[in-house]
N, CA, C and O atoms as a GROMACS GRO file, in nm:
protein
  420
    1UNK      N    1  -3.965  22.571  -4.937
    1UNK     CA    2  -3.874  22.501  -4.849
    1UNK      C    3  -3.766  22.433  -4.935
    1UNK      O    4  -3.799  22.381  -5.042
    2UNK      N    5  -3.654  22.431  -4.897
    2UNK     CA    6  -3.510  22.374  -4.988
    2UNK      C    7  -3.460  22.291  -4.912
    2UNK      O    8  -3.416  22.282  -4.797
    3UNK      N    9  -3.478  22.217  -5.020
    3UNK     CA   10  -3.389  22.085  -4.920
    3UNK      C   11  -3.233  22.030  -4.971
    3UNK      O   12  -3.210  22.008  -5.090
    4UNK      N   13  -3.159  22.016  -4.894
    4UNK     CA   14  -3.024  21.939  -4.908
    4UNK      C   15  -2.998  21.808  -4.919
    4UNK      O   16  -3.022  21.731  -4.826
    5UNK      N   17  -2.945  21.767  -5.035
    5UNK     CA   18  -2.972  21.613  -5.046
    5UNK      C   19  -2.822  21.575  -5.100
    5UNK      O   20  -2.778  21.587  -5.214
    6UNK      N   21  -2.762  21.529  -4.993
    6UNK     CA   22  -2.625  21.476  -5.073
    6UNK      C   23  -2.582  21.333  -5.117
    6UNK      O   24  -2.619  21.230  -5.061
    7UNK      N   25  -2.498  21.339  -5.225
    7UNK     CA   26  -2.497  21.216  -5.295
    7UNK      C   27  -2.357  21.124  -5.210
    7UNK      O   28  -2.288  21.182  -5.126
    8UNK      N   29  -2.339  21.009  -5.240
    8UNK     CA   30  -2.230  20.956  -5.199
    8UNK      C   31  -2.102  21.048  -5.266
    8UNK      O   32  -2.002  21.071  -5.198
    9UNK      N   33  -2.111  21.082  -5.357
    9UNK     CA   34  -1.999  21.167  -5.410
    9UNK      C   35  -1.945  21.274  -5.355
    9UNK      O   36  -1.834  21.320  -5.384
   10UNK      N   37  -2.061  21.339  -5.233
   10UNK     CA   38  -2.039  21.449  -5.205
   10UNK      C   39  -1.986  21.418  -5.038
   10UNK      O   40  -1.898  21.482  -4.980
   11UNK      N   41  -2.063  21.305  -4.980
   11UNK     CA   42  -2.020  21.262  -4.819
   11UNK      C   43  -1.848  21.173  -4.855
   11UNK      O   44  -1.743  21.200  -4.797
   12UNK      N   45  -1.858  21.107  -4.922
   12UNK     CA   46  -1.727  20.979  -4.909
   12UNK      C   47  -1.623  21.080  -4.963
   12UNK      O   48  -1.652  21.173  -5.038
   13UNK      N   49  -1.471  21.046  -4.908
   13UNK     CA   50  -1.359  21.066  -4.999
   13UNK      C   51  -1.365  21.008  -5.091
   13UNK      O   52  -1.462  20.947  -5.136
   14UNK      N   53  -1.218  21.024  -5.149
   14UNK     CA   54  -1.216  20.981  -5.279
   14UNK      C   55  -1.192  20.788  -5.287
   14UNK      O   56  -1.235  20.711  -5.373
   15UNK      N   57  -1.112  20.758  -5.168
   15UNK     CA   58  -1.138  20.626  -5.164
   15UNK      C   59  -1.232  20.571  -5.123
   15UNK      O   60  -1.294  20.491  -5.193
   16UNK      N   61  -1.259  20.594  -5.026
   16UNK     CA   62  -1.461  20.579  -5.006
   16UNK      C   63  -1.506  20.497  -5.114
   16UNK      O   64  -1.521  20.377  -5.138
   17UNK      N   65  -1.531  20.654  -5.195
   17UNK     CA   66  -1.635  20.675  -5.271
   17UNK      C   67  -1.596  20.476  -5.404
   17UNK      O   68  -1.662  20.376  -5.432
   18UNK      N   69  -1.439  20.536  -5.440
   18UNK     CA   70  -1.351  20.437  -5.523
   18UNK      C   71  -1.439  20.267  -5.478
   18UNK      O   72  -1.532  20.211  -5.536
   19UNK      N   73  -1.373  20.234  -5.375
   19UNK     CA   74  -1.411  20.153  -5.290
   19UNK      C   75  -1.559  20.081  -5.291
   19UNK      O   76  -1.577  19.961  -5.307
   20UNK      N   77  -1.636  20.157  -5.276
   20UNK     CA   78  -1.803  20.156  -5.255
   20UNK      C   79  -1.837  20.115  -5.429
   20UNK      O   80  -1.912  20.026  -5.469
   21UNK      N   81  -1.752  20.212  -5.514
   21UNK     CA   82  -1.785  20.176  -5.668
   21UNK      C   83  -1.756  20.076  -5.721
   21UNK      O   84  -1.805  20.043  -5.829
   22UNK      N   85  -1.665  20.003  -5.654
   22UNK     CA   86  -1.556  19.894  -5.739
   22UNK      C   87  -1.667  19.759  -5.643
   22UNK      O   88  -1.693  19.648  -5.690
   23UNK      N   89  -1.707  19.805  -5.524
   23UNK     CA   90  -1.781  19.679  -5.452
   23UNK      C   91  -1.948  19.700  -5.515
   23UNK      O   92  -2.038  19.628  -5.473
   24UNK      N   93  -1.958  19.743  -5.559
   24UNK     CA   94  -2.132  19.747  -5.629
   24UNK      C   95  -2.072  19.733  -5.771
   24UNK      O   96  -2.179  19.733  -5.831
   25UNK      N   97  -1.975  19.719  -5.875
   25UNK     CA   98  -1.946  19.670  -5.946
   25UNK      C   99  -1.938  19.505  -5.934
   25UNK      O  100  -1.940  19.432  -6.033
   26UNK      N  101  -1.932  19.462  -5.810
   26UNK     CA  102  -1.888  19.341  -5.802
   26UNK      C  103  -1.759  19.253  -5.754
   26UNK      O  104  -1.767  19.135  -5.720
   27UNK      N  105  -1.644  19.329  -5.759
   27UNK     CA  106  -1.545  19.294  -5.734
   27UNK      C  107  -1.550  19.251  -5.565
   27UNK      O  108  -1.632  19.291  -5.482
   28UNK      N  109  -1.467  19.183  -5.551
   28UNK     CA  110  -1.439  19.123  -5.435
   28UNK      C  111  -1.362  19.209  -5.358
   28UNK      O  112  -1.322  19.313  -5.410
   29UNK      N  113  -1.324  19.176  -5.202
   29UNK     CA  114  -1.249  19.253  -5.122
   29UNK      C  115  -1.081  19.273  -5.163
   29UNK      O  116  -1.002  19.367  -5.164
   30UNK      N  117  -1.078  19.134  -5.196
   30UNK     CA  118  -0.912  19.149  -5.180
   30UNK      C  119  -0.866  19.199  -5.368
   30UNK      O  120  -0.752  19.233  -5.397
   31UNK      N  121  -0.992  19.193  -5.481
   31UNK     CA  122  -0.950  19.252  -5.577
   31UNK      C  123  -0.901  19.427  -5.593
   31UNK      O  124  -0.811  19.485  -5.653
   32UNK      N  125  -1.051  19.486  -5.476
   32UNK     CA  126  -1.064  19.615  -5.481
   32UNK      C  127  -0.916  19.635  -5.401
   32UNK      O  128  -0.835  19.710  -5.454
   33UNK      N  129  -0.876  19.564  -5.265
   33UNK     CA  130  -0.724  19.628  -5.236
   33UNK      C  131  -0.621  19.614  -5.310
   33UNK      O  132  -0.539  19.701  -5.280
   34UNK      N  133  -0.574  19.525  -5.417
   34UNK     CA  134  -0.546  19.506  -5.502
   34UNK      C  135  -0.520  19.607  -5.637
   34UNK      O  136  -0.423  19.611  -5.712
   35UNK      N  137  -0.631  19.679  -5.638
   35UNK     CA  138  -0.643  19.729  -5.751
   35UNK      C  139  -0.631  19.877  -5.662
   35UNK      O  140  -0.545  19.951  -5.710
   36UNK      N  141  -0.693  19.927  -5.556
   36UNK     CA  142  -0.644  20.039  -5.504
   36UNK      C  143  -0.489  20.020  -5.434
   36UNK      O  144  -0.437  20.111  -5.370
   37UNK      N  145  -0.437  19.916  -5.449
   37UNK     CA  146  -0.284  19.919  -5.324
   37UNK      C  147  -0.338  19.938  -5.223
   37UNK      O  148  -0.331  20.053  -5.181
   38UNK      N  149  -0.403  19.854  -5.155
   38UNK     CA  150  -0.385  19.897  -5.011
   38UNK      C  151  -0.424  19.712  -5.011
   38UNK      O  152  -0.421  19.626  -5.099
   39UNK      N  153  -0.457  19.710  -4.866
   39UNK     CA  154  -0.523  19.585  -4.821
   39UNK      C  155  -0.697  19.582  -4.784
   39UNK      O  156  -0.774  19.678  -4.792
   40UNK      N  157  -0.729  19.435  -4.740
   40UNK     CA  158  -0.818  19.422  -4.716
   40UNK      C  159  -0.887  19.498  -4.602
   40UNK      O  160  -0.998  19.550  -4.588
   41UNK      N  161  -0.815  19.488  -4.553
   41UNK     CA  162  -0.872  19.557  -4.363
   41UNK      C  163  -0.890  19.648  -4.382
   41UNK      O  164  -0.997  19.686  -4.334
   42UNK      N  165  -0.802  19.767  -4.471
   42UNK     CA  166  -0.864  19.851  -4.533
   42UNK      C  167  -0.985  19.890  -4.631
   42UNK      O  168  -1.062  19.986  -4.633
   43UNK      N  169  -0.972  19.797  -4.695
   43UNK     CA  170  -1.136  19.811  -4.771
   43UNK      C  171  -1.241  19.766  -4.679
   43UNK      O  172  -1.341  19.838  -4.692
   44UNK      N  173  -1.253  19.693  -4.609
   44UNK     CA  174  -1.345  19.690  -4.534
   44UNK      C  175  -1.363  19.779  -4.427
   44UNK      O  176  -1.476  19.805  -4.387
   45UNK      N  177  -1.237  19.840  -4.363
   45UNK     CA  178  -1.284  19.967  -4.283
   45UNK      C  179  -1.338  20.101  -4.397
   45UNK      O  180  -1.439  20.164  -4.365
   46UNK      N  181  -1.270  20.134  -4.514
   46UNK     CA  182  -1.383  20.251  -4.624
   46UNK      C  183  -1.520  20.211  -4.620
   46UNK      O  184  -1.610  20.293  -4.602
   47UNK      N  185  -1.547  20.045  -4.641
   47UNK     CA  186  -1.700  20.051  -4.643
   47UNK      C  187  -1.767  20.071  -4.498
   47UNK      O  188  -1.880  20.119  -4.488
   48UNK      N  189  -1.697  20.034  -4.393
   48UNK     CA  190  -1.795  20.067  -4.296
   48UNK      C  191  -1.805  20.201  -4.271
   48UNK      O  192  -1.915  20.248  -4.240
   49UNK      N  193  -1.655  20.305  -4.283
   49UNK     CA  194  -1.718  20.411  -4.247
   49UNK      C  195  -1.748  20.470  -4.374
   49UNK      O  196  -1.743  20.592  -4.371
   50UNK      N  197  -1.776  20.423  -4.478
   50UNK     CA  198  -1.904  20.476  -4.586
   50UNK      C  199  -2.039  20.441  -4.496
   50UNK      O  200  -2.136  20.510  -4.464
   51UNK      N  201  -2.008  20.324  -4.474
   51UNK     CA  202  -2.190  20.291  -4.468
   51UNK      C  203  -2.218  20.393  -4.336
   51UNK      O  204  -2.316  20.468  -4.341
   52UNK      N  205  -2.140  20.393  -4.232
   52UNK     CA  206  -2.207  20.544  -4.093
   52UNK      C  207  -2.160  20.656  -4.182
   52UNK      O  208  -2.238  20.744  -4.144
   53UNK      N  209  -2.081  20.717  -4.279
   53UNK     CA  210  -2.096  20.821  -4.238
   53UNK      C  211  -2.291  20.872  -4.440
   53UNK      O  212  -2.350  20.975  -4.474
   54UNK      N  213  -2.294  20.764  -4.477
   54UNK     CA  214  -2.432  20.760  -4.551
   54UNK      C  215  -2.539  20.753  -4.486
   54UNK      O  216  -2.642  20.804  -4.530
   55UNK      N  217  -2.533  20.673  -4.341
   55UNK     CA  218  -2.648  20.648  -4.342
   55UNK      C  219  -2.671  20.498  -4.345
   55UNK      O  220  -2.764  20.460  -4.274
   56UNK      N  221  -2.601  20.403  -4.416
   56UNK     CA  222  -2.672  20.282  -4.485
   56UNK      C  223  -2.643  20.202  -4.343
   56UNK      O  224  -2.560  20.225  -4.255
   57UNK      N  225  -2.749  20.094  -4.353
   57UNK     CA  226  -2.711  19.992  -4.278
   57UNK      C  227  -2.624  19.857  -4.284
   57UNK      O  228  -2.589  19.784  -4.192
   58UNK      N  229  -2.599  19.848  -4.436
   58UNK     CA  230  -2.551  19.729  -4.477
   58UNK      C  231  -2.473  19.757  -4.619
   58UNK      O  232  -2.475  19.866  -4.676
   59UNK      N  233  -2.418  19.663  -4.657
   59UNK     CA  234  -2.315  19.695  -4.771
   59UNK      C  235  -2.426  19.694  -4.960
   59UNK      O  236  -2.414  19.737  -5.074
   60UNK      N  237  -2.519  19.617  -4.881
   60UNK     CA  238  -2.652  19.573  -5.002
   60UNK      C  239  -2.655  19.716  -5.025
   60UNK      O  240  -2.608  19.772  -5.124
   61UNK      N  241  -2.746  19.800  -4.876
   61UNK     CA  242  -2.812  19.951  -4.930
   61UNK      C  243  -2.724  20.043  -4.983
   61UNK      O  244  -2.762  20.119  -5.072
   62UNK      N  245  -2.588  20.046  -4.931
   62UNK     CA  246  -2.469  20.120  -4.986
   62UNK      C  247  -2.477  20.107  -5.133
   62UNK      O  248  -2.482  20.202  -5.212
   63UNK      N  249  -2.478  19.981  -5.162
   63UNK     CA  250  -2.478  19.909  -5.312
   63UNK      C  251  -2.568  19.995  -5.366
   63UNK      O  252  -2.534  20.092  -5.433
   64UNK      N  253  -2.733  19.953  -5.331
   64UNK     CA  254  -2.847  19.970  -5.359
   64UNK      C  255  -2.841  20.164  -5.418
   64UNK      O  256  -2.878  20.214  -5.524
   65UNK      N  257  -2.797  20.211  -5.331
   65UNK     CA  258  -2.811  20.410  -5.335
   65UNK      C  259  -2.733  20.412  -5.422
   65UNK      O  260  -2.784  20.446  -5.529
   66UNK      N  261  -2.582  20.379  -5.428
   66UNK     CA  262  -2.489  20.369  -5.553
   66UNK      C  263  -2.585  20.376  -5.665
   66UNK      O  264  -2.616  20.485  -5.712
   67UNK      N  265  -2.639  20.255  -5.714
   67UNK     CA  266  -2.664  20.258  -5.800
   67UNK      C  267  -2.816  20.288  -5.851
   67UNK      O  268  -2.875  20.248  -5.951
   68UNK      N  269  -2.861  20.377  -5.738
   68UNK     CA  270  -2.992  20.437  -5.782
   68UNK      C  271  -2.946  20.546  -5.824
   68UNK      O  272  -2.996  20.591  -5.927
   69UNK      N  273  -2.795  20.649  -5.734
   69UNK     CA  274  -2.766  20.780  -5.761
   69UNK      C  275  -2.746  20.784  -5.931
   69UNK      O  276  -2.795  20.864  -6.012
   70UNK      N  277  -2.660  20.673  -5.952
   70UNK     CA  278  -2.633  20.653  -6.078
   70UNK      C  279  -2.696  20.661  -6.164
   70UNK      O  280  -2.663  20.729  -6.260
   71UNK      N  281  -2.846  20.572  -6.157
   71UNK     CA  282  -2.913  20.553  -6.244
   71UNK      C  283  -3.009  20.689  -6.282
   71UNK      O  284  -3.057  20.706  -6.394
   72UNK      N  285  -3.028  20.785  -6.164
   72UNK     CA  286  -3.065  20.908  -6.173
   72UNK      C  287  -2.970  20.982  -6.197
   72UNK      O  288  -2.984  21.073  -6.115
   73UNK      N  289  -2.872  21.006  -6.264
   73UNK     CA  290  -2.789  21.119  -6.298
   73UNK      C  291  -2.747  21.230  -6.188
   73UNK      O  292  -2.737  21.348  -6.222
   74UNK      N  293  -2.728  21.197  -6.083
   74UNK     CA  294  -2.704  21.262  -5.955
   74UNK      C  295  -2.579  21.283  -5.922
   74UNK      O  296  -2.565  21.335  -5.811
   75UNK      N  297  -2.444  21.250  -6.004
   75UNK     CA  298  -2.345  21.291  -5.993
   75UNK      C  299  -2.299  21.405  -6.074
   75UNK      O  300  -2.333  21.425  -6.190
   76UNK      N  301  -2.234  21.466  -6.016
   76UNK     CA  302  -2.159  21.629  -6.124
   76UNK      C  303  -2.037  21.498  -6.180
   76UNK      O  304  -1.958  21.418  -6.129
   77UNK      N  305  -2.096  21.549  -6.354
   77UNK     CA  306  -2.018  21.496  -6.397
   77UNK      C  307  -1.885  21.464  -6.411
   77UNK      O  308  -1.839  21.352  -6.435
   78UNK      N  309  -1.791  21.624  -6.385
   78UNK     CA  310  -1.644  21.654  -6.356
   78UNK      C  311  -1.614  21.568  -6.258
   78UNK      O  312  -1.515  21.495  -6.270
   79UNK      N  313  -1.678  21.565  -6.168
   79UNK     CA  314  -1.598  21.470  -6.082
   79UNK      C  315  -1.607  21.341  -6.057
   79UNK      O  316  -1.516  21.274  -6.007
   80UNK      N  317  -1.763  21.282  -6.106
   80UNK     CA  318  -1.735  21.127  -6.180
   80UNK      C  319  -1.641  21.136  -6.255
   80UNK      O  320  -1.555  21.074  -6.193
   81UNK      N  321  -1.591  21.174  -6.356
   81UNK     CA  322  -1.478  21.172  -6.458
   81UNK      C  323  -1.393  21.180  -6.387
   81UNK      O  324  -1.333  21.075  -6.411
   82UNK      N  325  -1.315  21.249  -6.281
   82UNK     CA  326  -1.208  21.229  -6.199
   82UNK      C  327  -1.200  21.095  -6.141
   82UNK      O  328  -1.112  21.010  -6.159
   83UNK      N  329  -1.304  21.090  -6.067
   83UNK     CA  330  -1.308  20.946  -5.974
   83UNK      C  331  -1.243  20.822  -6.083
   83UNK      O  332  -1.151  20.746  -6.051
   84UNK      N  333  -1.318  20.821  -6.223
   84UNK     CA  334  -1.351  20.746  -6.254
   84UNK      C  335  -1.195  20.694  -6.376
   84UNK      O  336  -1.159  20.594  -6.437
   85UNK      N  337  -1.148  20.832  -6.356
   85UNK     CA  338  -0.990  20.820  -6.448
   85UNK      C  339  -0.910  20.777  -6.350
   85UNK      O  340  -0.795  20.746  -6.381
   86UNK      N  341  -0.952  20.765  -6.206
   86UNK     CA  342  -0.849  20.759  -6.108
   86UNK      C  343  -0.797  20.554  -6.150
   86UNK      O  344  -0.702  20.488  -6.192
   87UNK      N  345  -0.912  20.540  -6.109
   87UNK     CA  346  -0.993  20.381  -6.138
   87UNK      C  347  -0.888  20.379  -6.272
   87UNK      O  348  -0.767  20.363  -6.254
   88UNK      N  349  -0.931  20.392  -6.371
   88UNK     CA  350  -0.845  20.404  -6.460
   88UNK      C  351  -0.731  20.417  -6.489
   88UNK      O  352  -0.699  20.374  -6.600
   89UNK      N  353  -0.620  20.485  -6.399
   89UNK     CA  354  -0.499  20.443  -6.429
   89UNK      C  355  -0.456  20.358  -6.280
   89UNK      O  356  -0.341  20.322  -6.256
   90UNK      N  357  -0.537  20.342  -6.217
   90UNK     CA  358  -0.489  20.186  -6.112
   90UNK      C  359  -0.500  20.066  -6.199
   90UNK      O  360  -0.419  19.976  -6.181
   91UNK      N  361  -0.621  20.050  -6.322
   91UNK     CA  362  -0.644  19.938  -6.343
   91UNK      C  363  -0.486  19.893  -6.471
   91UNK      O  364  -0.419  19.792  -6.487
   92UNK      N  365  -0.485  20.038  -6.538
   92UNK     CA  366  -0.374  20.068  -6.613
   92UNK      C  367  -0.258  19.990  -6.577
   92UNK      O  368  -0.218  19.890  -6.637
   93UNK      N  369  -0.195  20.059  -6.448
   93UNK     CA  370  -0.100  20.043  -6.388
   93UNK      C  371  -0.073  19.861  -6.324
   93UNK      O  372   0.036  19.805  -6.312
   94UNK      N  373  -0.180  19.815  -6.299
   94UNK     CA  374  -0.188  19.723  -6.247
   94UNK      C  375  -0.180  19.596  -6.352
   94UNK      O  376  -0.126  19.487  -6.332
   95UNK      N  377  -0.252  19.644  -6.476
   95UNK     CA  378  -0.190  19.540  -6.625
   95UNK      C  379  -0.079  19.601  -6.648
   95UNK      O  380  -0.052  19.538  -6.751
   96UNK      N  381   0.015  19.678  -6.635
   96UNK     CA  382   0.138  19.700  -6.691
   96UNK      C  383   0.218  19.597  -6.579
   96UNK      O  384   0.314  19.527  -6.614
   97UNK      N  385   0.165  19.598  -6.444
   97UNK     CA  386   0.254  19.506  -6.358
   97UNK      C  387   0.261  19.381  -6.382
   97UNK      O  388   0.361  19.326  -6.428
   98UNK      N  389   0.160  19.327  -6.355
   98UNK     CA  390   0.083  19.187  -6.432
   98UNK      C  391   0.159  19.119  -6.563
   98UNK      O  392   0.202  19.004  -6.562
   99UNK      N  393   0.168  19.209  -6.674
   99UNK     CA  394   0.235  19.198  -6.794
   99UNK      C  395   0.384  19.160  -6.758
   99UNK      O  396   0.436  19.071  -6.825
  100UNK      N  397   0.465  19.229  -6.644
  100UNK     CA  398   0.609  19.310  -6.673
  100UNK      C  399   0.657  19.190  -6.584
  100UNK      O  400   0.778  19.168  -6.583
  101UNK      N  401   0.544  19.083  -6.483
  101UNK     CA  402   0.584  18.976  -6.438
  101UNK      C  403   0.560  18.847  -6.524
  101UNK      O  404   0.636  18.751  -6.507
  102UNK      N  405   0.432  18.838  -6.638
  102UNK     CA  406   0.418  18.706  -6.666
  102UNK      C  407   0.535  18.710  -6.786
  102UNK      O  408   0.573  18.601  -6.830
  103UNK      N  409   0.577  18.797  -6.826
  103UNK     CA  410   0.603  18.849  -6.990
  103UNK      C  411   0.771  18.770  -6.902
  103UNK      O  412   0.813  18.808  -6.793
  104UNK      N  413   0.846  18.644  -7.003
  104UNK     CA  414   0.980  18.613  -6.950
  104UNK      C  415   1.055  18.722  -7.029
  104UNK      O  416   1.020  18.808  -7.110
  105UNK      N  417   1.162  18.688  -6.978
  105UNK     CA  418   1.245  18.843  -7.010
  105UNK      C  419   1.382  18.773  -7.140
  105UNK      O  420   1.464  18.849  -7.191
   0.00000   0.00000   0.00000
């Protein structure tokens, strides 16, 4: 018997997925819109429809599977590395802004 078992990587888009990673990292609501450009209302609508379209009941278990998938090696790596360069040039982009306002001219 074969069973199908999909990871958050494979149900969430790519902001979803972004989203769900940056909030089980810890970050707050209005950092993660922040750091993705968008707003809050938006991050909180990715996590809810992460959490129906996973399964989870709450933002804890969302958390919780995150970082069990993780801890079991359950992501294809290629595309953690995508996700995870994405993250990477928002955070990029976002100290070059940061800089290009405190820095007097």
């Amino acid at each position: 018997m074969e069973f199908d078992f999909f990871t958050l990587l494979d149900i969430l888009n790519s902001q979803q997925f972004r989203t769900v990673l940056l909030f089980s990292l810890g970050l707050e609501t209005h950092q993660i819109a922040d750091l993705l450009k968008t707003n809050e209302l938006t991050v909180y609508a990715s996590l809810r429809e992460s959490m129906a379209r996973s399964g989870c009941r709450s933002s804890k278990e969302l958390t919780l599977r995150m970082l069990d998938e993780c801890k079991n090696n359950l992501y294809d790596e290629r595309r953690i590395k995508r996700e995870l360069a994405g993250l990477q040039t928002a955070a990029q982009q976002m100290l070059e802004e940061i800089s290009a306002t405190a820095l007097p001219n």
